[in-house]
C-alpha positions as CSV (number, residue, x, y, z in Angstrom):
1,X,-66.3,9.9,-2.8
2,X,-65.8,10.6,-6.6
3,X,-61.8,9.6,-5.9
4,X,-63.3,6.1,-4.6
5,X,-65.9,5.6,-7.5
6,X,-63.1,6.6,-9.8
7,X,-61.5,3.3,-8.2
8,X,-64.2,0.9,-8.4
9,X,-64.6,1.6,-12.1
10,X,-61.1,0.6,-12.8
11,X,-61.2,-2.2,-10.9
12,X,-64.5,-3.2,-12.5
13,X,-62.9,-3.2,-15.6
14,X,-59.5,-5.5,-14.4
15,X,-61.8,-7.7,-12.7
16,X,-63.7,-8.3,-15.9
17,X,-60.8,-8.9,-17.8
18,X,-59.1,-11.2,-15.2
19,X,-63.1,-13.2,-15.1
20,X,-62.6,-13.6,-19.3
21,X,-58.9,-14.5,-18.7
22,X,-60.1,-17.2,-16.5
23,X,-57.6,-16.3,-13.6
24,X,-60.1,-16.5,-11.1
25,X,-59.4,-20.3,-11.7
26,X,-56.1,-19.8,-10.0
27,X,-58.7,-19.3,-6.4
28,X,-58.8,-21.8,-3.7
29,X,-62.0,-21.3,-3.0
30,X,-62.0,-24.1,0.2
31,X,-60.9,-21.8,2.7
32,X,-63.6,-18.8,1.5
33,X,-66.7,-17.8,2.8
34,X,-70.0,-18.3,0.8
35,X,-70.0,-14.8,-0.1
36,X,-66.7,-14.7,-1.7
37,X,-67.0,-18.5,-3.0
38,X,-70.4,-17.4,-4.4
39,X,-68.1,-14.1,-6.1
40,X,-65.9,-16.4,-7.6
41,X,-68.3,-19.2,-9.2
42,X,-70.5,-15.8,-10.6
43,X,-66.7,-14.9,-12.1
44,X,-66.1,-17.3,-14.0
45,X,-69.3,-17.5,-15.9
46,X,-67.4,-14.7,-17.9
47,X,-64.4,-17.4,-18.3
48,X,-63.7,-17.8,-22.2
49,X,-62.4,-21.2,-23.6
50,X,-58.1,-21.3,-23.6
51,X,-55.7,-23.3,-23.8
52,X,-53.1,-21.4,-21.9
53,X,-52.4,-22.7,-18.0
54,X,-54.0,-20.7,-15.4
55,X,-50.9,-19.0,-14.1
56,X,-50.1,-18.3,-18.3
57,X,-53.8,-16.5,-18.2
58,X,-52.8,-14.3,-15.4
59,X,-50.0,-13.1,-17.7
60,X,-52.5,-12.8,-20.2
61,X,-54.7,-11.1,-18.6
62,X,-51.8,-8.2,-17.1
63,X,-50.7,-7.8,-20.6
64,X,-54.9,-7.0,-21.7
65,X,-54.5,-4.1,-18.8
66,X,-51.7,-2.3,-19.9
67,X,-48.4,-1.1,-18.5
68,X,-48.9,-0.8,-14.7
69,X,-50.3,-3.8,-15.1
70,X,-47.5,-5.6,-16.8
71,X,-45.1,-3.7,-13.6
72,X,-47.4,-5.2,-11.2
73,X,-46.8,-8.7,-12.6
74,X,-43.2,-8.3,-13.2
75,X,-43.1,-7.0,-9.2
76,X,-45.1,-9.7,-7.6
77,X,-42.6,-12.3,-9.4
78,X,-40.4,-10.8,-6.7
79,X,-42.9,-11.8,-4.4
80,X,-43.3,-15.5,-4.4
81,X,-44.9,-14.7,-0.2
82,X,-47.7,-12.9,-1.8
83,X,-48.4,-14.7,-4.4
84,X,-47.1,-18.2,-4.5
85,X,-44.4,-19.9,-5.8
86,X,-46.0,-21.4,-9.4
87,X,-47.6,-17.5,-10.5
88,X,-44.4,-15.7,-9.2
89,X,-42.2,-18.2,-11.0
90,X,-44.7,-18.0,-14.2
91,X,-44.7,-14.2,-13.9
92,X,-41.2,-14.0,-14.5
93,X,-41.6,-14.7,-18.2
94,X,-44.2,-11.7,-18.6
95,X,-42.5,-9.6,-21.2
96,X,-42.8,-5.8,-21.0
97,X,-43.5,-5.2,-24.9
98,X,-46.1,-2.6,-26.2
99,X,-46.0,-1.1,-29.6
100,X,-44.3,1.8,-30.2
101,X,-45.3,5.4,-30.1
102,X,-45.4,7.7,-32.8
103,X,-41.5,9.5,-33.6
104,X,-42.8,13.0,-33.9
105,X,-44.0,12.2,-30.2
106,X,-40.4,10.9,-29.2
107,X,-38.6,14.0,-30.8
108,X,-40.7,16.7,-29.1
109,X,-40.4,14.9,-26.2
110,X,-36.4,15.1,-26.3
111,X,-36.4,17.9,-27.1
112,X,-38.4,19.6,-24.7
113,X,-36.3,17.3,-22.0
114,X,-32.6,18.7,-23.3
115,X,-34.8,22.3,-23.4
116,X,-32.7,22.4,-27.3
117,X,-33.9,21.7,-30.7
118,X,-33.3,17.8,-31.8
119,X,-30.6,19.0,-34.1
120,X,-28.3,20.4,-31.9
121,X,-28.1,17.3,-29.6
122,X,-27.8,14.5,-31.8
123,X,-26.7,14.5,-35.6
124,X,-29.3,12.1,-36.6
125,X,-32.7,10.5,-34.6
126,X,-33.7,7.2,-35.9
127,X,-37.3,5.4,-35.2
128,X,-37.9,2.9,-32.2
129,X,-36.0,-0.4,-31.8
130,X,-37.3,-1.0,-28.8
131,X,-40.3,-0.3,-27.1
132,X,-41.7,-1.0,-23.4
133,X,-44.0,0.0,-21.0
134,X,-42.4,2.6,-19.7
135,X,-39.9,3.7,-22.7
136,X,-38.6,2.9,-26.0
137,X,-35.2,3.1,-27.1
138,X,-34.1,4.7,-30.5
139,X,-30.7,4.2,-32.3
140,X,-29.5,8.1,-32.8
141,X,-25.9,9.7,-33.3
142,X,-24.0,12.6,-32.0
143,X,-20.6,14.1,-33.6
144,X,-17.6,15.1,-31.7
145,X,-14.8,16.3,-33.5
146,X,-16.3,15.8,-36.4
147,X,-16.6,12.1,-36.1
148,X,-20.2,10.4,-35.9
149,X,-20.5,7.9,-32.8
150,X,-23.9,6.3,-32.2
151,X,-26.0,6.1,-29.3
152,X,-29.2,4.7,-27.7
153,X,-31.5,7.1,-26.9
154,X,-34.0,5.7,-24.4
155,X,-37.4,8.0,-23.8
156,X,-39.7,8.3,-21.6
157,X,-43.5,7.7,-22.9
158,X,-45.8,11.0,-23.4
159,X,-48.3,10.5,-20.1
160,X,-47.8,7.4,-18.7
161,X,-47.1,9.2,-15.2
162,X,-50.4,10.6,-14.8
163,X,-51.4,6.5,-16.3
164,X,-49.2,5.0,-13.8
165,X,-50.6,7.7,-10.5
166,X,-53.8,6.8,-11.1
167,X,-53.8,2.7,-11.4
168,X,-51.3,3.1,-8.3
169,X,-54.1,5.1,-6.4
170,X,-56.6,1.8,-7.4
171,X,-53.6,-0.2,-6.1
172,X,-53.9,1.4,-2.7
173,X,-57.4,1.3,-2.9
174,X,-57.8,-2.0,-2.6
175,X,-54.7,-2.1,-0.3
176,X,-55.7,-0.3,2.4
177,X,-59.6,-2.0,2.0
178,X,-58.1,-5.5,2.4
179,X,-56.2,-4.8,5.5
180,X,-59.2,-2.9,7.1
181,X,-61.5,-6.4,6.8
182,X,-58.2,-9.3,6.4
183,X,-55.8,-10.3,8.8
184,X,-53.6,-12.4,6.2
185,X,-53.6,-9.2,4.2
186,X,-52.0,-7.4,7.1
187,X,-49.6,-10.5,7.6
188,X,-48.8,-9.8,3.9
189,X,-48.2,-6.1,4.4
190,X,-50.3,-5.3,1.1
191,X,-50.1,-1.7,1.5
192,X,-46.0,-2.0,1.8
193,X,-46.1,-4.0,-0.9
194,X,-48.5,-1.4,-3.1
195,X,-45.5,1.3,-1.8
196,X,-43.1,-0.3,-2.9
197,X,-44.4,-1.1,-6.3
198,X,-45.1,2.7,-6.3
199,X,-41.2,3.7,-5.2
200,X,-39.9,1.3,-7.6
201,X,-42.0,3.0,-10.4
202,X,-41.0,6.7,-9.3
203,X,-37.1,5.5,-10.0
204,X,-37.5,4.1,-13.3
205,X,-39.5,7.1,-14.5
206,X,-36.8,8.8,-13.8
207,X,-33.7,8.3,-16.0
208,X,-31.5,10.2,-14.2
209,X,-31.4,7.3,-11.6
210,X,-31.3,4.8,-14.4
211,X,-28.1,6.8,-15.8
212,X,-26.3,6.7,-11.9
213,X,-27.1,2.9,-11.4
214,X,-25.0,3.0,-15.0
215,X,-22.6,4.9,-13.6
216,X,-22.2,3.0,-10.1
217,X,-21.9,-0.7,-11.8
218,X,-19.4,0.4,-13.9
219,X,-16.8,2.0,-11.3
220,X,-17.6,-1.1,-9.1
221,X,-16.5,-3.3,-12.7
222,X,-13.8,-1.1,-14.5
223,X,-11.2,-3.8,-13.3
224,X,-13.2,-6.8,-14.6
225,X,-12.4,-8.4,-17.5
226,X,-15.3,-10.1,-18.4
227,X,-18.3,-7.4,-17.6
228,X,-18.7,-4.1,-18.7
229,X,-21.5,-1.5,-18.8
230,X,-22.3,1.5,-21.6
231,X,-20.9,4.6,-20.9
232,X,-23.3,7.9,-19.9
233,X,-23.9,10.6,-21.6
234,X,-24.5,13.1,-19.1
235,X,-25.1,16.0,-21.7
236,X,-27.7,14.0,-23.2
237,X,-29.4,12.8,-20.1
238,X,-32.2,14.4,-18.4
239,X,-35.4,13.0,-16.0
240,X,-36.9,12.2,-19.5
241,X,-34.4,10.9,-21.6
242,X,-31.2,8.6,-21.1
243,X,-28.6,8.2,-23.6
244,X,-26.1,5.4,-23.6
245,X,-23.2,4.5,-25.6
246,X,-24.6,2.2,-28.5
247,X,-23.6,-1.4,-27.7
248,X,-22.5,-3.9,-30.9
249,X,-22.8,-6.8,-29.6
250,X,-24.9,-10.5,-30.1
251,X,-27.6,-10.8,-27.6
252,X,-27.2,-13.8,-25.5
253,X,-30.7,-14.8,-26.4
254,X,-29.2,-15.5,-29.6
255,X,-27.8,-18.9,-29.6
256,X,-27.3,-19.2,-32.9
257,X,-25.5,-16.0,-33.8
258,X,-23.1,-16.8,-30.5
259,X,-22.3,-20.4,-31.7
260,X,-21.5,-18.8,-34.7
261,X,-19.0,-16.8,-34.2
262,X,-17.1,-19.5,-31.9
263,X,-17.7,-18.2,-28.7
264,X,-17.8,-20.9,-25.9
265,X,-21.5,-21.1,-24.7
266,X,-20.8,-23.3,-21.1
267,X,-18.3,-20.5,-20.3
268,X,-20.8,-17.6,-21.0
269,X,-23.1,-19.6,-18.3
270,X,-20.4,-19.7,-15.9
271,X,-19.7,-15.8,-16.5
272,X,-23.0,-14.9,-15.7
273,X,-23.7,-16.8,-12.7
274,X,-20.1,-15.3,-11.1
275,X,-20.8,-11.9,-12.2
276,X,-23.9,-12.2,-10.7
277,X,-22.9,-13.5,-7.5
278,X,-19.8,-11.0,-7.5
279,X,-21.8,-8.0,-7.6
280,X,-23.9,-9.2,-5.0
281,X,-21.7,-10.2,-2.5
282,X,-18.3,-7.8,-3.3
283,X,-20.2,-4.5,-4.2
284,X,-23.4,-4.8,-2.8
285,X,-25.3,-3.9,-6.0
286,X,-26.7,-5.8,-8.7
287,X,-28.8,-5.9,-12.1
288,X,-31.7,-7.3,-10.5
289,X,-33.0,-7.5,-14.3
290,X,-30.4,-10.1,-15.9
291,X,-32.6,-11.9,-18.6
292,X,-30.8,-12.5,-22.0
293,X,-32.7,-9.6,-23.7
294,X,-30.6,-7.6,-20.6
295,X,-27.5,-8.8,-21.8
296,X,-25.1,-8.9,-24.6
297,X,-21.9,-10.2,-25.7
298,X,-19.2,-8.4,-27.2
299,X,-16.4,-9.6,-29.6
300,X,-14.2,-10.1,-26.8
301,X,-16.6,-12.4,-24.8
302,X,-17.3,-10.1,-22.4
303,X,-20.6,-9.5,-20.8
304,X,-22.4,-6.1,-21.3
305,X,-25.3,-5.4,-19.2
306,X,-28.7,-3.1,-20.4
307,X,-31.4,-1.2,-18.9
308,X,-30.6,-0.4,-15.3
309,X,-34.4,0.4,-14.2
310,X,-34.5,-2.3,-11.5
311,X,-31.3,-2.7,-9.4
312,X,-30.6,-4.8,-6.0
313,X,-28.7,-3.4,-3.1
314,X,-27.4,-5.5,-0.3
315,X,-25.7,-4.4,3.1
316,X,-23.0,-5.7,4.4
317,X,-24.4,-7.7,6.7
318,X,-27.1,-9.6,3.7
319,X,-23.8,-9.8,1.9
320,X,-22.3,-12.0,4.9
321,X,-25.1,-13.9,5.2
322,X,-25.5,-14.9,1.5
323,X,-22.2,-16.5,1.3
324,X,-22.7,-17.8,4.8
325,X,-25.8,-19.8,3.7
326,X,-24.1,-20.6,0.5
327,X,-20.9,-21.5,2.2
328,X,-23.0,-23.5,4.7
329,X,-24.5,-25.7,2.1
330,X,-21.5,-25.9,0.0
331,X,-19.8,-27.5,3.5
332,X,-23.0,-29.2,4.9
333,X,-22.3,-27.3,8.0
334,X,-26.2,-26.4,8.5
335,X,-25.0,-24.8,11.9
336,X,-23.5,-22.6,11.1
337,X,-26.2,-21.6,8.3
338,X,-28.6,-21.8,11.0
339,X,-26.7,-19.7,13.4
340,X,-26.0,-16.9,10.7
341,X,-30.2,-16.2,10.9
342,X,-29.9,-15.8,14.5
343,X,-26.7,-13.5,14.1
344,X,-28.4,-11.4,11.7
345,X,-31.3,-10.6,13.5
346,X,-33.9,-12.3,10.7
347,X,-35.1,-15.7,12.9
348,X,-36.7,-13.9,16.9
349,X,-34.4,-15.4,19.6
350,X,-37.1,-17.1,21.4
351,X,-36.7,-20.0,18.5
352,X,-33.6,-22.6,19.2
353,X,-31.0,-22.7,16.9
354,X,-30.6,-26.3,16.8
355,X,-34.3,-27.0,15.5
356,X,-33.6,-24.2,13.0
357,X,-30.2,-26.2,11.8
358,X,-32.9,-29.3,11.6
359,X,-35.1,-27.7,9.1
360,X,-32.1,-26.5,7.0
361,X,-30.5,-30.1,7.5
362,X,-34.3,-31.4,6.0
363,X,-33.1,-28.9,2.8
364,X,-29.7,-29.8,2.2
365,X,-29.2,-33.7,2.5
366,X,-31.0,-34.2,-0.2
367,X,-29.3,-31.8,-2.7
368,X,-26.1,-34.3,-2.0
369,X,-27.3,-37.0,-2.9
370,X,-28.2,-35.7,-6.5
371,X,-26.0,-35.4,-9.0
372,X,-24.5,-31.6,-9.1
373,X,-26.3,-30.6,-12.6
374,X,-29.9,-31.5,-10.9
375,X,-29.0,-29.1,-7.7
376,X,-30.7,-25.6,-8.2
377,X,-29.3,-22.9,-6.4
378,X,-32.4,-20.9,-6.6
379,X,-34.9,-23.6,-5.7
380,X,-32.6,-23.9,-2.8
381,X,-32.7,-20.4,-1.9
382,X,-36.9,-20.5,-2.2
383,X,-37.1,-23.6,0.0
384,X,-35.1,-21.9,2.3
385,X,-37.4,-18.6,2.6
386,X,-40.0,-21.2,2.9
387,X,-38.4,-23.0,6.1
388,X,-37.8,-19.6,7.7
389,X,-41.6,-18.6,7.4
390,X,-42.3,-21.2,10.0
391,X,-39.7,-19.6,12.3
392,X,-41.5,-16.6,12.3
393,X,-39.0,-15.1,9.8
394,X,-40.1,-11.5,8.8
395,X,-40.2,-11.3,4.7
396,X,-36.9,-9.8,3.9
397,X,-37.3,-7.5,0.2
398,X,-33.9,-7.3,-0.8
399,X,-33.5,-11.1,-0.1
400,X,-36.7,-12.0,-2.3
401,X,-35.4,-9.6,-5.2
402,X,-31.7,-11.6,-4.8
403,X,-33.8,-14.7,-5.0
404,X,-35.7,-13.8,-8.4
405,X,-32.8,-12.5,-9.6
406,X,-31.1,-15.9,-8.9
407,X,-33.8,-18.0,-10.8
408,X,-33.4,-16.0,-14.1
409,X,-29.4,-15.9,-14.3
410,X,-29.8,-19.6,-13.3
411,X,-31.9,-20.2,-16.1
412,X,-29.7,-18.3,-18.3
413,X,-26.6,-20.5,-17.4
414,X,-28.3,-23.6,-17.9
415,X,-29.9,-22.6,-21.2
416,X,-26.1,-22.6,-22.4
417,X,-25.1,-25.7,-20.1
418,X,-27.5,-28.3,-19.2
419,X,-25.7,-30.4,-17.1
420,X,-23.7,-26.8,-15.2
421,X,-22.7,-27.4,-11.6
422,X,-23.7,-24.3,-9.9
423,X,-21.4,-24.9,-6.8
424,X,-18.4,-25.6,-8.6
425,X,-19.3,-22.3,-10.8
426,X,-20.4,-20.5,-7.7
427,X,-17.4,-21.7,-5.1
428,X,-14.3,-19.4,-6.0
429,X,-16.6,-16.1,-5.7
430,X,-18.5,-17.1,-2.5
431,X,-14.4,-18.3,-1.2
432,X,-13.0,-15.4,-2.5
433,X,-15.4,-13.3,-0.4
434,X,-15.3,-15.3,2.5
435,X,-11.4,-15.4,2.7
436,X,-11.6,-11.4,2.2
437,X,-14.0,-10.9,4.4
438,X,-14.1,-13.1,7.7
439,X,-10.7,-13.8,7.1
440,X,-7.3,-11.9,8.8
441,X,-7.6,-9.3,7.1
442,X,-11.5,-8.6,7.1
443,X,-11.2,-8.6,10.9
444,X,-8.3,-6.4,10.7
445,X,-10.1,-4.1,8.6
446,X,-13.5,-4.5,11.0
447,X,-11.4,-3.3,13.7
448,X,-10.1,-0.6,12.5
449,X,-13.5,0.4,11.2
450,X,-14.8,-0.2,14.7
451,X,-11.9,1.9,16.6
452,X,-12.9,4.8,14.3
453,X,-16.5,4.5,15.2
454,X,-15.4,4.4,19.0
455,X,-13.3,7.6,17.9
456,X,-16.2,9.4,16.8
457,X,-18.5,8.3,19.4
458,X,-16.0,10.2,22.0
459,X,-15.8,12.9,19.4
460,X,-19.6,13.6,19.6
461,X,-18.9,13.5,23.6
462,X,-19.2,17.4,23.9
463,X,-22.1,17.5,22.2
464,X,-24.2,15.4,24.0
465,X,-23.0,16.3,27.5
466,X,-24.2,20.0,26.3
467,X,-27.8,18.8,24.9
468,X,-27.8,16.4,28.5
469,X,-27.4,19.5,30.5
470,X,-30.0,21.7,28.8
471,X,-32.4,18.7,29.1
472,X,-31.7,18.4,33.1
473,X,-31.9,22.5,33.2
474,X,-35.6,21.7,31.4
475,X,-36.6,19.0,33.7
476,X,-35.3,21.1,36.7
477,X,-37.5,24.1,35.6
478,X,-40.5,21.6,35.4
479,X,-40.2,20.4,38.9
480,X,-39.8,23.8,40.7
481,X,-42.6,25.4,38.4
482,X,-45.0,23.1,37.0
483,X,-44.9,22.1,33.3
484,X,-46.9,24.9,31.3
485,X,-49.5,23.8,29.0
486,X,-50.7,26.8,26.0
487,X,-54.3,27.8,26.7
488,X,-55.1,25.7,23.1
489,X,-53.8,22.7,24.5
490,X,-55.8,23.1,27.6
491,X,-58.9,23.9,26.2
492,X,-58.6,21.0,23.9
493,X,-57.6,18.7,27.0
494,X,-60.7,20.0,28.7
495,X,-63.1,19.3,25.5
496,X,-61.7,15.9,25.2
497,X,-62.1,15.2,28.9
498,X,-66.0,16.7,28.5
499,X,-66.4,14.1,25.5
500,X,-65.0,11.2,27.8
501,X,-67.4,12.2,30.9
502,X,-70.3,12.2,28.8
503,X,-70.0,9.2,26.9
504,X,-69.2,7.9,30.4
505,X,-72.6,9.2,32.0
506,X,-74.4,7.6,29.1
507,X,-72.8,4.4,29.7
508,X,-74.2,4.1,33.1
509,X,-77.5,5.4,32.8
510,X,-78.0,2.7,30.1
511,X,-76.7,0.0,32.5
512,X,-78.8,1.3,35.3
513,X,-82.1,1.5,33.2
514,X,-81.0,-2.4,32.2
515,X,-80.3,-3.3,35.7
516,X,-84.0,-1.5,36.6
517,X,-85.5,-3.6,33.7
518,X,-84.0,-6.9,35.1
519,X,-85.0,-6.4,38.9
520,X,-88.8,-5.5,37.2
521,X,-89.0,-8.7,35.4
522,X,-87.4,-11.0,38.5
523,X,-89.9,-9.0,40.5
């Protein structure tokens, strides 16, 4: 009771900020009943006078609520199927700034997280560069071998877990209270969606997942040339605290500083588009967080990625049918594209394939007959997710995440190359892959990896015969005996069985007293 009072206060407050933000302008109120329409029109009495578009005022009004907030907005960008496709695509722009807290709170806080005084860790601790909603990031040094190196020391903030626990608990709140009364808010899985906010949260509090994401991108990259990560310092790592080798590089937001130095800004577009699509599709496991403030570039023009909070993961089989669709398009052989859905399991089989290669076919015909630099890969990928929602295709996480993640290194690309063709750019990675992987020597490779499965299926053999036989012993012992029930699961059968007969015996003398009542007034 007190838990759920505790709730509606703080959702009082966000919904008063979101009615003086004027979001609840952003409400279709056609479809509502009076209730709710009545809700909305009392709202946005409270609506102040901006200039700002209504999706811009929900951005607003995230940033007026605080961190969780902010993480909230930055997630549902992912979520274009909850949300729509204008706030998710206006969301993507929220930035995750907050002012910086005090250094006396950062150094206790390292310290305490290294369990050693501040001194004997790093040789000097300078203030905030960075701050977030979740962390700030100081510039600090450590000496080995007598030689100072510097680092970035990222820390956690003082609290904001018990912060973030309690918003989350609101979350779920209103989760679990929408599903109860709305069927489109069980189509939209709102309490999945609430638990995966929540699991996403969990990891970037914790910096010693941050520091392994580091640690995985970098072994899949060391043979790159044009991407790198920072190196870990384990020693100085902990759940609290990350530290990273300090990067020197011009941030690719920086157009001016890059032109200056000569580098060649059309090729820095291309780079991050194919690293992009590389990790995806070859290792399975990308920044799901490239916007230029993410990335820098170093004096030998290659990429170097930040902050590892939010990473994507693909199997193999999204991985085949990400450069399948792309491939698909690439060849204007919808077919096939079509028939990849069906292969992977995403489109039910009672749908035809052919009406699904129609719908596709209705998306790519007109991208070729534009000229290359107007064709958006992303926009293609979001139509696409579209299409599939009429075919009954189950929202697919990893595959929205891909998709956002598209948008923003598309963005990126173009900012450096208007007039970039993306499927020129994209071709030689999504060939590449292809030829590797549904090539000779991919199936060579899948069937070796398949007669090894088939050996260790006859390998467990044993085994299961063994656990088959006990069961039969089990099932004989039931037939000639009787199965045995435990007096507490009898009596509970018998209470249960009482409950049933009584509620039943109620039932019919209320029917009989009605049928009594009817024959009286006939009679």
């Amino acid at each position: 009771m007190i838990a759920g009072v505790s709730h509606l206060v703080r959702l009082g407050r966000a919904s008063f900020v979101f009615a003086r933000e004027g979001v609840f302008a952003l409400v279709d109120t056609r479809l509502l009943p009076l209730p709710a329409k009545t809700a909305v029109a009392i709202a946005r009495l409270f609506e102040r006078p901006s200039t700002k578009s209504g999706e811009s005022r929900l951005a607003a009004a995230l940033t007026k609520l605080g961190p969780t907030y902010v993480k909230l907005g930055q997630f549902l960008a992912t979520r274009p199927d909850v949300v729509g496709t204008a706030i998710a695509r206006d969301l993507e722009s929220l930035q995750d700034k907050m002012a910086a807290f005090p250094q006396s709170e950062a150094e206790a806080a390292v310290a305490a997280a290294l369990d050693k005084p501040l001194s004997a860790a790093y040789a000097s601790f300078g203030p905030a560069v960075a701050a977030a909603s979740i962390a700030q990031v100081h510039r600090a040094e450590i000496e080995i071998d007598g030689v100072r190196r510097p680092v970035a020391v990222k820390v956690l903030r003082p609290g904001i877990e018990r912060r973030f626990n309690s918003d989350l608990d609101a979350f779920f709140f209103v989760a679990r209270k929408a599903e109860a009364f709305s069927a489109e808010a069980r189509r939209l899985r709102l309490i999945e969606v609430v638990s995966t906010l929540a699991r996403s949260v969990a990891i970037e509090m914790d910096f010693r997942l941050e520091a392994a994401a580091a640690s995985e991108i970098a072994e899949n990259t060391k043979a790159d040339a044009d991407f790198r990560v920072p190196t870990v310092d384990w020693d100085r790592t902990a759940r609290e605290v990350l530290t990273l080798e300090w990067i020197d590089g011009v941030r690719l937001s920086d157009h001016g500083a890059l032109e200056a130095k000569g580098f060649d800004l059309p090729a820095l577009g291309r780079k991050v588009i194919q690293s992009f699509l590389r990790h995806a599709l070859r290792d399975g496991f990308f920044h799901a967080d490239m916007h230029p403030g993410n990335l820098f570039v170093d004096d030998d023009e290659r990429l170097i990625a930040v902050d590892f909070g939010i990473m994507g993961r693909l199997g193999p089989k999204e991985r085949r049918f990400l450069a399948e669709i792309l491939f698909g398009f690439i060849t204007r052989d919808y077919h096939r594209t079509a028939q990849v859905h069906f292969d992977a399991g995403y489109v039910p089989r009672h749908h035809s394939v052919e009406n699904f290669a129609q719908a596709i076919r209705a998306i790519g015909e007109p991208i070729h007959n534009r000229t290359a630099e107007d064709i958006s890969m992303a926009k293609l990928l979001m139509l696409l997710f579209e299409v599939t929602g009429l075919f009954d295709m189950r929202t697919r996480p990893e595959l929205l995440l891909l998709q956002k993640t598209m948008v923003v290194v598309e963005g990126v690309a173009r900012s450096f190359d208007p007039k970039l063709d993306m499927w020129t750019t994209a071709d030689p990675v999504v060939r590449e892959w292809i030829a590797r992987n549904l090539g000779p020597v991919g199936r060579l490779e899948d069937a070796v990896e398949g007669a090894g499965e088939i050996g260790r299926f006859f390998g467990q053999v044993p085994g299961l015969l063994t656990r088959a036989g006990t069961l039969l012993d089990q099932v004989d012992d039931i037939t000639r005996d009787g199965l045995v029930l435990s007096p507490e699961t009898v009596a509970a059968i018998g209470d249960a069985e009482a409950r049933r007969n009584r509620w039943t015996a109620i039932a019919l003398w209320v029917i009989a007293a009605l049928l009594l009542w009817i024959v009286w007034l006939i009679v």
